[in-house]
N, C-alpha and C positions, 0 to 999 in steps of 0.2 A: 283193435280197440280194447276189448276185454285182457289181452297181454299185458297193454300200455298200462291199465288199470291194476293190476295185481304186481307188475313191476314195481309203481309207485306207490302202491298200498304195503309193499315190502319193505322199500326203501322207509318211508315215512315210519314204518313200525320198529325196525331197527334203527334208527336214530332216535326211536323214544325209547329204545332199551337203552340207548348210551348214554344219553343224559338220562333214566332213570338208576344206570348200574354206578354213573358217576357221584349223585347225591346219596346212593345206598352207602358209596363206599365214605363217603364224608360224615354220614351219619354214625355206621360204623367205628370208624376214629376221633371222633370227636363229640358223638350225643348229637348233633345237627351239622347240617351240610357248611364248610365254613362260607368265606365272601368268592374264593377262587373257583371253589368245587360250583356254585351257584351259576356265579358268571359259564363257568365250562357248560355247563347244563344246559344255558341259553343260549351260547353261540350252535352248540349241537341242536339244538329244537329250529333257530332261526335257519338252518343251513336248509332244510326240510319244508320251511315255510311253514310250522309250528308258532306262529307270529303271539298269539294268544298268549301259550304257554310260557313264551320267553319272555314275555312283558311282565308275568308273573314273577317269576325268577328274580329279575332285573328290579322289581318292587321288592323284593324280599330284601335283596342288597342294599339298596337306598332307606329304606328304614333304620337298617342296621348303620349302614356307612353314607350317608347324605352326601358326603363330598367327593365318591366312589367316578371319577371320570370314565371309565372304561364300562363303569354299569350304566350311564347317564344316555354315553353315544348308544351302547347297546341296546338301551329301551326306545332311543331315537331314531334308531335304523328300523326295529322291530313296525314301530308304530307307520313309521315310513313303506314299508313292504307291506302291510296289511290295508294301507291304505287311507291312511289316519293321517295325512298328508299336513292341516293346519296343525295337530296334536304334537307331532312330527318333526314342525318348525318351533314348537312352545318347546317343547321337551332337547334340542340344541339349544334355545338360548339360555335355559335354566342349567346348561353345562358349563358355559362360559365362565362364572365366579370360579371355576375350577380350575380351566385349563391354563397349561403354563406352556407361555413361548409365545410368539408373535406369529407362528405359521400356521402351531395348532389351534391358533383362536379364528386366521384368516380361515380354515377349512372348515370350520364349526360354520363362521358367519354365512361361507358362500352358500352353505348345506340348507342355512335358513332361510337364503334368498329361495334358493332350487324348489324346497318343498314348498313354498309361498307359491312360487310359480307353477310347479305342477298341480297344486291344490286350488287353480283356478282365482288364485289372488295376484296376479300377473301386478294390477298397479301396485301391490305392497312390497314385491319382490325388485317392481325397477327401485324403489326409496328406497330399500335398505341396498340395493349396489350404488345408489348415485351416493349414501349416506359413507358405506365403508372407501368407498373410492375420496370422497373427501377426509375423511377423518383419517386414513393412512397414507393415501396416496401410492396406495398399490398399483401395479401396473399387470395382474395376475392374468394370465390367460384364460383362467376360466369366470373370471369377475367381465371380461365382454362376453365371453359366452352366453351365461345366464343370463345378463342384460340385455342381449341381442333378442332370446328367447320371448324376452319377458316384454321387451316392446313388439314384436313380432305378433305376440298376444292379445298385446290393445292395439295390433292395426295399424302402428308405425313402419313400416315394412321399411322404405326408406333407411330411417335411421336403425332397424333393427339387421339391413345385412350393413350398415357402415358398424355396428359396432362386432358381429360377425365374421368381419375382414379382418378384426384389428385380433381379434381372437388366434384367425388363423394365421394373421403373418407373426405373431407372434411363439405360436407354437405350429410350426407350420406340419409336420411330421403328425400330429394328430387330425385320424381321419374324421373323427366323430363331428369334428368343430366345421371340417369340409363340407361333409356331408349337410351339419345344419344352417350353412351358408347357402348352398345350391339350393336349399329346401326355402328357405325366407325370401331368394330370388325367384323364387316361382309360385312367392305369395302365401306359402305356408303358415298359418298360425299355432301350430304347435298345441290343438286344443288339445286340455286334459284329459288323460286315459282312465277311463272305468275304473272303480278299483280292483287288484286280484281276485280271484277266485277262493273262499278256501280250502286248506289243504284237505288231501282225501284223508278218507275213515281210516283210522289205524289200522281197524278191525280187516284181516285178510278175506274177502268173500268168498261163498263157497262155490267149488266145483260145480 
């Protein structure tokens, strides 16, 4: 246990030299870290579960750059692994005005459904799949998924492995969607999970 601890107290400490040796070196060339060096800084803190720091970051961008998509998802994931799950789902849809393409908008929306659902807002996450499933007519595998999930949540078991079926025969090669099928056949609700833990001390402890 004490190994496991000073392993990850390493790791975690070497990823704050990276993204700290990254923003030195932006600051260095330029007086301040620019929007790239920033974003780097925060995918290196998030890799670590530095979820805090990188939400940081991701804000310094958005100030500067508001309409910054990659700083937007960034701070969306951030918040989403920390545990900030409704914050999470606010922060994908405030990316949306940004995003270009009809695929990158569908993978924003279903992201908003997910965290709705894992954030214990199961009714709000079926509306917005029955909402995107009307308004495009998508037929995505993972739009039964999260639906299936998310009736499964409120107790529809029923209808939540029929829309679980339609998941898997659709992408049938993915196990994930198998697995949450056998699991809503045996009654599974899929209650929401605690949030993480935070990351350990940077600081290495002593001998």
């Amino acid at each position: 246990m004490r190994r496991e601890r000073l392993r990850r107290a390493i790791l975690y400490g070497a990823a704050a030299l990276v993204s700290t040796g990254l923003l030195s070196i932006g600051y260095g060339t330029q007086g301040e870290p620019d929007v790239d060096t920033l974003l780097n800084g925060a995918d290196a803190l998030t890799l670590v579960g530095a979820h805090d720091k990188a939400i940081v970051e991701c804000l310094k961008v958005l100030e500067r750059d508001p309409g910054n998509l990659r700083a937007h998802l960034l701070l969306a994931l951030s918040r989403d692994r920390s545990g900030d799950l409704v914050a999470a789902a606010e922060t994908y849809r405030q990316s949306l005005p940004h995003a270009d393409g009809s695929e990158t908008r569908l993978e924003i929306e279903l992201s908003v459904a997910d965290c709705l659902r894992r954030g214990g807002r199961a009714g709000e996450a079926l509306a917005e799949c029955d909402r995107l499933r009307r308004e495009t007519g998508t037929n995505d595998a993972r739009l039964f998924a999260v639906r299936g999930l998310a009736l499964a949540a409120e107790g529809m078991s029923e209808l939540a492995v029929e829309s679980l079926a339609e998941a898997v025969s659709r992408e049938p090669g993915n196990d994930r969607f198998r697995e949450f099928l056998e699991r809503a056949s045996r009654g599974d609700r899929f209650e929401p999970l605690p949030p993480p833990p935070p990351p350990p001390d940077s600081t290495i402890p002593p001998r």
